[in-house]
C-alpha positions, 0 to 999 in steps of 0.5 A: 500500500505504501508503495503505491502512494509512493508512485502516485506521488511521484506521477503528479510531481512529473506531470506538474514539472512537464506543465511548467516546462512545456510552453503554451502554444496557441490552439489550432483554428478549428476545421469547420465540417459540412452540416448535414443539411449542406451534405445532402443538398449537395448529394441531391445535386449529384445525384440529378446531375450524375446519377440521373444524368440531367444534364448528359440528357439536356445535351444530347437533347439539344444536338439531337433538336439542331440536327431536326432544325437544321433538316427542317431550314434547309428544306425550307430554304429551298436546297432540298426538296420537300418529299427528299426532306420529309423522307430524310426526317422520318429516316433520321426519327426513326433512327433516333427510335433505334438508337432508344432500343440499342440504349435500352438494352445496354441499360444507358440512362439516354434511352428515353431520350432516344426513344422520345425525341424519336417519336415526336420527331416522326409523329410531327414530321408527318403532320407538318409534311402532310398539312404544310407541304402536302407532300403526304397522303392521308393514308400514308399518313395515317399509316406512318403514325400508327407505326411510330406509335406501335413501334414506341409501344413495342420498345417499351414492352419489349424493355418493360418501361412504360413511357415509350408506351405513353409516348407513343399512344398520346403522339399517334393519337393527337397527331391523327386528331390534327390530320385534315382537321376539321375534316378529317378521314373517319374510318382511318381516324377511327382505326388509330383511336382503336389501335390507341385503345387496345395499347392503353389496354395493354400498358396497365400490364406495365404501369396502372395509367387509368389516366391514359385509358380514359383520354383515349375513351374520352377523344374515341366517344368524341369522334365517333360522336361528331362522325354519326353527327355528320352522317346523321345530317346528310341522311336527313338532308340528303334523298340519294341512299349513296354515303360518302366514301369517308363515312362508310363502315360507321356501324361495323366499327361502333361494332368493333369498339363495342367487343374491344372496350367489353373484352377489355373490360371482362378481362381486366375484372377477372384478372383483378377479382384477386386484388383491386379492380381499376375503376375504369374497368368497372365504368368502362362497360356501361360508358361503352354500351350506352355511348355507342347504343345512343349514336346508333339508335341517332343514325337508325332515326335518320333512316340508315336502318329499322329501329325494331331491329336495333331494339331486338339487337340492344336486348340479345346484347344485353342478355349476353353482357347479363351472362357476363355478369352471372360468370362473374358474379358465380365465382364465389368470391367474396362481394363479386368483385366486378360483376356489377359492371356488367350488370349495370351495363345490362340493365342500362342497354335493356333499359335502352332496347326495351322501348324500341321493340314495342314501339313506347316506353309504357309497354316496356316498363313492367319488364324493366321492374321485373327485371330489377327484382331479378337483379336484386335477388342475384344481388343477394346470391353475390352478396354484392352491394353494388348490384343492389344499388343497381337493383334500386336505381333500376326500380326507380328508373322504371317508376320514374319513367311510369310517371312521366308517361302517366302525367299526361292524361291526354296521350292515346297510350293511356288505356285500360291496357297501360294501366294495367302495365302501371298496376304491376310496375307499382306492383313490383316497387312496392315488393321491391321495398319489401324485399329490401326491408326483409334482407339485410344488405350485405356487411363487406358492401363499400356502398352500405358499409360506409355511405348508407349502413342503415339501408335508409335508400331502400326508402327511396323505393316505395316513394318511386312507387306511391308516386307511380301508383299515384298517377296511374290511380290519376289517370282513373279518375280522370277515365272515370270522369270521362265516363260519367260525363264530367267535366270540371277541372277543378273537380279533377283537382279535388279528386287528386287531393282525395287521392292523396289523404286517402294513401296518407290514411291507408299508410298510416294504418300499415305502420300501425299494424306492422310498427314501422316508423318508416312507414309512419314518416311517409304517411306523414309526409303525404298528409302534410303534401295533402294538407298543402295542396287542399288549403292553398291550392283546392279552396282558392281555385275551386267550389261545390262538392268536390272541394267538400270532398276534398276537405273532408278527406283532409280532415278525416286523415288528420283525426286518423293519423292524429288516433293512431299516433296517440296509440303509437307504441312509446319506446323504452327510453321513452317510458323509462324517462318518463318514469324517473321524472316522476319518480 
């Protein structure tokens, strides 16, 4: 121990004579290290201009422009002449394509460069050679852009790079629209928004890009609609049945997009059903069938055919995209996913279709509320919300229908035989309602789960349907009115109000018995609207024994409703609340 303190002793010494010896020396400056914040930015800036290889990119850009504009100067100058410099500025852009593949496979950060530039490059030197030189036919043309794009297309699912694709779609797409515009050739026009289509269709297997799919849908309904609005106007004005050469082979190729966009759509749900279906695939068969069933039904109208036999081709059509949806939707999958875009795309088409095979809407109307009763009991199976909805929009759809056929009273349509048809389309709302109220919606439904958990739009049901059955029983005064030999409008007026504090009372007492509080708001709601319509609309304008009528009614609705809803059952909350006040 002692030997230790000894050391000890003697180290302190030491280092107190090394302190005194050793002369004080300035400290160093210090060396001031780069933050974090200046490190990164730094590296993001390397990394844009290396890595990425920005500027290499805007380089080679830039050489491969001077190349284009000094091709572009000598033609204009004179020193060429303008077929040898449209034929040198296609080789040149397709050489640039080429160079974009070549660059893809050795994997070099300048082959979309390449590949870009080469195709804008082409698409352009085709519109400018055929509009401002008009050294370029139409046909050639259109062929030399549905190349340059196929060929972008090609190098991009040959490389698994989805922007040649897009590139290549949007440039042949655009430069066709601007060829011979506002004139342009229809069916070669048509023919490249189709071969823009199906490549959109296959760029999803890349990239998810709906964003292309629906600019080219978008630009395709829009020529065909200005292309069946052109030959709608010279069928109407024109006697000779001779077509022009540029608006022959409308129908075959509304036919062709037809098959395209549903094939497409069929497809994309089945190999989607595993995970997400694109919502484009899911409107993309009710947007097709009913854009391109209207613009043909537009040109049938003008005498380019019979539009019974449209009506029985929109039904076979709609009872095959109906067995599109039964495949799909007997998958067993959890909701159906998918299915019903089919389905309503057949609903919507039959809906269309029906009415031109009878000749009016009214006759056509109980099949379309049958078949929303058959949609929704298919609904069920799936256990799929959307076509439930599909089921509901339908019904009300036809009620709809049903009271603007039945609100006037005057249309030669209006006999026993409609309302017969009326009868049974009221007929099926209400049991529609039933039904929605006996099964419960399914729980995994994005619709009810989220929007409507309580099924509160089924309500929408019986309205459609008290209001159909409302003119249709309209429609039997005004008959029976006739028969007997009256006629007094205000008396027809009364007879309405009487109709409504009828239904009012009738409700009311199917709530009471079944206890439903629905049932019981909408009898309300109807005395209030006949309350309305008896004190500011029957005692203004009318007298004499139908405005008696019409008041009593009123009355004996209010004293019913008034009877019924003292007796109504209080709830529990209602009674135990009751109870501790008086406790």
């Amino acid at each position: 121990m002692a030997r230790l303190e000894e050391d000890v002793r003697q180290l302190k010494e030491r280092l107190a004579f090394l302190g005194e010896v050793r002369p004080a020396a300035a400290p160093p400056p210090p060396h001031r290290l780069p933050s974090a914040e200046e490190e990164d930015t730094s590296e993001e800036i390397l990394s844009w201009v290396g890595e990425k290889a920005l500027l290499p990119r805007i380089a080679t850009l830039c050489f491969l422009l001077v190349v284009a504009l000094a091709l572009r100067t000598v033609t204009d100058g004179g020193l060429l002449d303008s077929q040898v410099g449209a034929v040198l500025g296609m080789v040149y852009a397709c050489a640039l394509m080429g160079a974009g593949d070549y660059s893809y496979r050795r994997g070099s950060p300048l082959a979309p460069v390449f590949t870009v530039c080469g195709t804008l490059l082409l698409c352009s030197v085709v519109v400018e050679t055929h509009a401002h030189f008009d050294a370029l036919p139409t046909a050639p043309a259109y062929l030399i852009l549905g190349l340059a794009g196929g060929g972008a297309a090609a190098i991009g699912f040959l490389h698994r790079i989805a922007l040649p694709v897009f590139v290549g779609t949007l440039g042949m797409t655009l430069s066709a629209l601007a060829i011979d515009y506002p004139h342009p050739n229809f069916a070669s026009l048509s023919l490249i928004l189709l071969g823009a289509n199906l490549l959109g269709t296959f760029a999803t297997r890349l990239e998810r890009c709906s964003w292309l799919r629906w600019i080219i849908l978008v630009l395709t309904l829009l020529v065909l609609q200005v292309w069946g609005i052109k030959l709608e106007f010279f069928l109407n004005r024109q006697t000779s049945p001779a077509i022009p050469a540029d608006m022959i082979g409308y129908l075959p190729l509304l036919a062709v997009f037809s098959m395209v966009y549903l094939g497409s759509a069929f497809l994309g749900i089945l190999k989607g059903a595993q995970g997400r279906v694109a919502r484009f695939d899911v409107a993309l068969p009710a947007i097709a069938v009913s854009s391109i069933f209207l613009m043909t039904r537009n040109v049938f109208s003008a005498g380019l055919g019979s539009e019974t036999a449209l009506g029985w081709a929109g039904v076979a059509v709609a009872l095959l995209l109906g067995a599109l949806a039964v495949a799909l939707g007997s998958r067993f999958l959890v909701g159906a996913p998918g299915t019903n875009a089919f389905t309503t795309a057949a609903a919507i088409l039959f809906a269309l279709a029906v009415p031109l095979v009878f000749g009016q809407l009214l006759a056509a109307l109980p099949l379309l509320s049958a078949g929303a009763l058959g949609i929704f009991w298919l609904g069920g199976r799936w256990q799929s919300g959307g076509v439930r909805v599909t089921s509901y929009l339908l019904q009300i759809y036809a009620c709809g229908a049903l009271v603007f056929e039945l609100r006037r009273i005057e249309a030669p349509a209006l006999s026993w035989m409609g309302l017969g048809a009326a009868a049974v389309v009221v007929f099926c709302g209400v049991w529609h309602y039933r039904c929605a109220r006996r099964h419960a919606p399914p729980e995994k439904s994005a619709f009810f789960s989220g929007i409507d958990p309580e099924d509160r739009s089924a309500i929408l049901l019986l309205l459609a349907a008290l209001s159909g059955g409302f003119f249709a029983l309209r429609v039997v005064i005004f008959l029976a009115m006739k028969v007997l030999g009256i006629d007094d409008p205000g008396a027809f007026t009364c007879y309405q109000s009487v109709l409504v504090n009828l239904s009012a009372i009738g409700l009311m007492l199917a709530a009471f018995l079944r206890g439903s509080k629905e049932l019981r708001s909408v009898a309300i709601l109807l005395m209030v609207i006949g309350g309305g319509k008896v004190l500011f609309g029957d005692m203004i304008s009318t007298r004499g024994l139908p405005l008696v009528i019409s008041v009593f009614s009123f009355g004996l609705a209010a004293a019913i409703e008034s009877l019924l809803l003292g007796r109504w059952p209080r709830s529990e909350n209602t009674i135990s609340g009751r109870e501790m006040k008086e406790t």
